[in-house]
PyMOL CGO cylinders between C-alpha atoms (Angstrom):
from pymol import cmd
from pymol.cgo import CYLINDER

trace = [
    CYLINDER, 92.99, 68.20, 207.44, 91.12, 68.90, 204.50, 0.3, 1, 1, 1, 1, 1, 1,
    CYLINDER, 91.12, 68.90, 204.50, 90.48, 65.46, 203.31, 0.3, 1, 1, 1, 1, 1, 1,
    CYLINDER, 90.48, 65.46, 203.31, 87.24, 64.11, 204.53, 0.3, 1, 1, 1, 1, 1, 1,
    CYLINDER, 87.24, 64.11, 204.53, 88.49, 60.79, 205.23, 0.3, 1, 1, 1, 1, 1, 1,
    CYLINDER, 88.49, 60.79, 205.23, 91.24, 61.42, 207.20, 0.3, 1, 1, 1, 1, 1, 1,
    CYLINDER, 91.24, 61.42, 207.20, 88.98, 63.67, 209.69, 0.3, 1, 1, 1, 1, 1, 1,
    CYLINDER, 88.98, 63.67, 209.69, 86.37, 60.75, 209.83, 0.3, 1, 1, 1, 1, 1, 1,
    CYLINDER, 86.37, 60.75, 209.83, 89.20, 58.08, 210.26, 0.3, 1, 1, 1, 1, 1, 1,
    CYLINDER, 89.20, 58.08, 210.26, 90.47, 60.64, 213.07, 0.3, 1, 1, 1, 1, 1, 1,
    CYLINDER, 90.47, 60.64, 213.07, 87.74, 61.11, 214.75, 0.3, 1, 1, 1, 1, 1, 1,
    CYLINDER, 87.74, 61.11, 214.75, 86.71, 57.46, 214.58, 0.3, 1, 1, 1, 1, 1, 1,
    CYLINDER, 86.71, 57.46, 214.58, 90.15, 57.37, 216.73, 0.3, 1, 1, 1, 1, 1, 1,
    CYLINDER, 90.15, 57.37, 216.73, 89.19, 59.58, 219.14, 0.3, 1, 1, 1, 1, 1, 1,
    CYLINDER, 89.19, 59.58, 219.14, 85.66, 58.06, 219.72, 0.3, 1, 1, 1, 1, 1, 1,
    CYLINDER, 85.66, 58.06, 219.72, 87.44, 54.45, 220.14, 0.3, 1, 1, 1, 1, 1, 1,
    CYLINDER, 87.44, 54.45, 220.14, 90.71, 56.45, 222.24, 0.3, 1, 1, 1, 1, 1, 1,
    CYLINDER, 90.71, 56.45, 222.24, 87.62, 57.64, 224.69, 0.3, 1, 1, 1, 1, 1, 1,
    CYLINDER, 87.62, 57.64, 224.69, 85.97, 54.40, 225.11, 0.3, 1, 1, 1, 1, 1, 1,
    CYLINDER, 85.97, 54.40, 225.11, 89.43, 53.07, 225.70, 0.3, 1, 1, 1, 1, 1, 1,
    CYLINDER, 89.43, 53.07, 225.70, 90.05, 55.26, 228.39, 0.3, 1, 1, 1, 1, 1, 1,
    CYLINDER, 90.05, 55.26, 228.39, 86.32, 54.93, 229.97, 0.3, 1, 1, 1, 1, 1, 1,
    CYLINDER, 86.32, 54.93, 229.97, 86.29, 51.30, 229.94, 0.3, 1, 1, 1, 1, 1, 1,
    CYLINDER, 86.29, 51.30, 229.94, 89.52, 51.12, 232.07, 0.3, 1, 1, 1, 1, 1, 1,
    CYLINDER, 89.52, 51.12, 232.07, 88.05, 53.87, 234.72, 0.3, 1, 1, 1, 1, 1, 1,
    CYLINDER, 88.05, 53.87, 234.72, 84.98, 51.68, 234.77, 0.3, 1, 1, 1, 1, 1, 1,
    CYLINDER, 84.98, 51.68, 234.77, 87.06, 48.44, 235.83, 0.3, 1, 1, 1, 1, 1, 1,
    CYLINDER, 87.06, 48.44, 235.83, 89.18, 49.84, 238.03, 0.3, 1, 1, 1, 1, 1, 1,
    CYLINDER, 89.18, 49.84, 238.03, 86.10, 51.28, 239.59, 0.3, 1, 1, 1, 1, 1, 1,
    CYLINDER, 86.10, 51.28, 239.59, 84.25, 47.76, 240.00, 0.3, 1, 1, 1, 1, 1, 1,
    CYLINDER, 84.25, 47.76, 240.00, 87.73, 46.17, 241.23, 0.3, 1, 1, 1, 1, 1, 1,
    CYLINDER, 87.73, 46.17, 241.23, 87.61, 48.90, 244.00, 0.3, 1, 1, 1, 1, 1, 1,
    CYLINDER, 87.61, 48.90, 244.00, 84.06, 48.51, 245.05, 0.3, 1, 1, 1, 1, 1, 1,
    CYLINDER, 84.06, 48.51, 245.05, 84.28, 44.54, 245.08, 0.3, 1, 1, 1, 1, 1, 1,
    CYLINDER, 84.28, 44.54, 245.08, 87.91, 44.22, 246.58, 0.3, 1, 1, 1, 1, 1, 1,
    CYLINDER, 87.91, 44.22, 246.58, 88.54, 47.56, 248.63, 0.3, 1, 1, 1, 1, 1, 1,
    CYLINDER, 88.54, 47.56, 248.63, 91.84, 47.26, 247.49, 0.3, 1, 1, 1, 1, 1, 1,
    CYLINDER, 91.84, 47.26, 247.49, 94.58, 49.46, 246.54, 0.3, 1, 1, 1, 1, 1, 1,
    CYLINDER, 94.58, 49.46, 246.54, 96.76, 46.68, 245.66, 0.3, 1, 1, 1, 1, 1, 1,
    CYLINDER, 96.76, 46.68, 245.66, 94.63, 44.97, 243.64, 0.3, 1, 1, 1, 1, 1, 1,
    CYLINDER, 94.63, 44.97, 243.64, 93.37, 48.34, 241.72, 0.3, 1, 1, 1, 1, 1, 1,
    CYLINDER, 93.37, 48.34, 241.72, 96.97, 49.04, 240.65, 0.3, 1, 1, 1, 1, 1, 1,
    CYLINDER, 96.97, 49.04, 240.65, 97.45, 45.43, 239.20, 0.3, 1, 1, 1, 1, 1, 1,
    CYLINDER, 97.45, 45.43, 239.20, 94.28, 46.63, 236.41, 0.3, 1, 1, 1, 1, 1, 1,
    CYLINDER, 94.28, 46.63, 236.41, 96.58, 48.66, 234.56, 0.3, 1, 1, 1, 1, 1, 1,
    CYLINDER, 96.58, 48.66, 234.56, 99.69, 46.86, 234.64, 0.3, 1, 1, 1, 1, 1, 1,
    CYLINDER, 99.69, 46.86, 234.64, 97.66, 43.62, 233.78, 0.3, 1, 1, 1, 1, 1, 1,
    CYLINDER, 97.66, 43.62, 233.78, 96.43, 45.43, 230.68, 0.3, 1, 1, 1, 1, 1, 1,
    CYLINDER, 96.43, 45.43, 230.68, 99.48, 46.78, 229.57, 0.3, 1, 1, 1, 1, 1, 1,
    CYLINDER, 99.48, 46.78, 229.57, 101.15, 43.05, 230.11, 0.3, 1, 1, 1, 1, 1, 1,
    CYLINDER, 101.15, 43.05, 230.11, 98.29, 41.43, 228.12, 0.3, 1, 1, 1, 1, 1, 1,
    CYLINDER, 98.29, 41.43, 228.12, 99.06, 43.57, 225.69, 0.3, 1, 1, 1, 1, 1, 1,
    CYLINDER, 99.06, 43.57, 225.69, 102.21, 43.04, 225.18, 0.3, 1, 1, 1, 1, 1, 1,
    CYLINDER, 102.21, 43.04, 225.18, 102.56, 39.35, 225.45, 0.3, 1, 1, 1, 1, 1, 1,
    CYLINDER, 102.56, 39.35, 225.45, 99.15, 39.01, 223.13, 0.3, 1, 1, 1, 1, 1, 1,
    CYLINDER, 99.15, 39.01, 223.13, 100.37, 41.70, 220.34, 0.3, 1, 1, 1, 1, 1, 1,
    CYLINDER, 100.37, 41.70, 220.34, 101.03, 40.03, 216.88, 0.3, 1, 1, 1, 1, 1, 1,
    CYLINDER, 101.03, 40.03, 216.88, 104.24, 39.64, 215.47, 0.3, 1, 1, 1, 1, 1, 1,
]
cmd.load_cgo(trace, "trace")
């Protein structure tokens, strides 16, 4: 890694990889408080990954 944009791009990844990750905890989080739910709280995740895949571009 000696080329300085490839350790800001990477670290720009990481920074936006950890927000990623935080945002999710934080919903799953509210959907727990609001719903007291376990069943709910394990849709957040699949519902992400599904969005995700129908939305992606082709």
């Amino acid at each position: 890694m000696t080329h300085h944009s490839f350790r800001c791009l990477m670290f720009g990844q990481c920074l936006a990889n950890a927000g990623d990750v935080f945002y999710i905890v934080a919903l799953i989080s509210l959907v727990y408080t609001i719903t007291a739910s376990t069943f709910f709280v394990s849709l957040v995740p699949f519902t992400i990954t599904l969005s995700a895949v129908l939305l992606r571009p082709f």
